[in-house]
Phi, psi and omega in degrees: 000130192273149183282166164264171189294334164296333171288331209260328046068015177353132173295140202040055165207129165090032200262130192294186177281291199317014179234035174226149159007096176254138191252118151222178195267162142209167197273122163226108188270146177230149196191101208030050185076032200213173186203144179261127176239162150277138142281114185292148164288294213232191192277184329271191213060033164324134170096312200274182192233120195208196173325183153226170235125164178181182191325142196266145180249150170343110187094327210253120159332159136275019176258340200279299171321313170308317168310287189304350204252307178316305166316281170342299172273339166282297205087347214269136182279052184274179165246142186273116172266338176163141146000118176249324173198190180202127212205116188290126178229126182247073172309098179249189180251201206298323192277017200118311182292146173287096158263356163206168177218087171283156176237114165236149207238118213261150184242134166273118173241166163265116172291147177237334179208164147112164161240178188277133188219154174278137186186166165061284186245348167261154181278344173192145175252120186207156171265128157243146169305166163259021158288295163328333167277305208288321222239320213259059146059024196301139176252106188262162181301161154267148190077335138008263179295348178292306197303327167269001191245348171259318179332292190289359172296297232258322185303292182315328205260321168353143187309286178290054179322153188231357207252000000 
């Protein structure tokens, strides 16, 4: 019986990239009892609202990318203080399939400056209570509020809470 070319293909070798995992950061700054989100531009979650972040580059930390990416959509200026969790996000299309698959990686920072101005892929920037993420009916990334309810845990347990 002939293998098919998929068959044929030792796992993970030859794989193109764009059909593999892409790993990013995302920034989750806590600042007077508040937390900062993006409304994303573009997909996916286009339109919702969750962290901001994005892809990790060649070379580049992950804490660094976090910062950076925060900077970028934001403005806003933190320190990457540490990992908070890490969570497989699935773009599939209308019948289901999987056209991408991220692994992001959530950053706890301490904001030091800026308020939030929308720039580069998001459409809008704002600090929410976290009455506000649970309550006002926000159309959110997934995992959003878990992702702010550990955050402020690992923030709380801190020499300095910051948040």
């Amino acid at each position: 019986m002939a293998l098919t070319p998929a068959e044929r293909i030792p796992p993970h070798q030859n794989i193109p990239a764009f059909v593999r995992p892409v790993v990013a950061a995302i920034a989750v700054v806590l600042h007077g009892g508040r937390a900062l989100l993006v409304r994303r531009a573009n997909p996916p979650d286009l339109g919702m609202w969750g962290f901001p972040g994005g892809k990790i580059e060649l070379g580049e930390t992950l804490m660094e990318c976090a910062v950076r990416e925060l900077q970028e959509e934001t403005g806003v200026t933190a320190q990457a203080v540490r990992v908070v969790t890490a969570l497989d996000v699935f773009d599939r299309d209308p019948t289901g399939s999987v056209r991408r698959h991220f692994v992001l990686i959530a950053v706890l920072c301490r904001w030091l400056e800026g308020e939030p101005v929308a720039a580069d892929d998001a459409l809008d920037a704002q600090w929410f209570t976290f009455d506000e993420i649970e309550n006002s009916g926000l159309d959110l990334s997934l995992n959003v509020v878990d992702v702010a309810h550990q955050a402020r845990d690992l923030s709380r347990k801190d020499v300095h809470p910051f948040e």
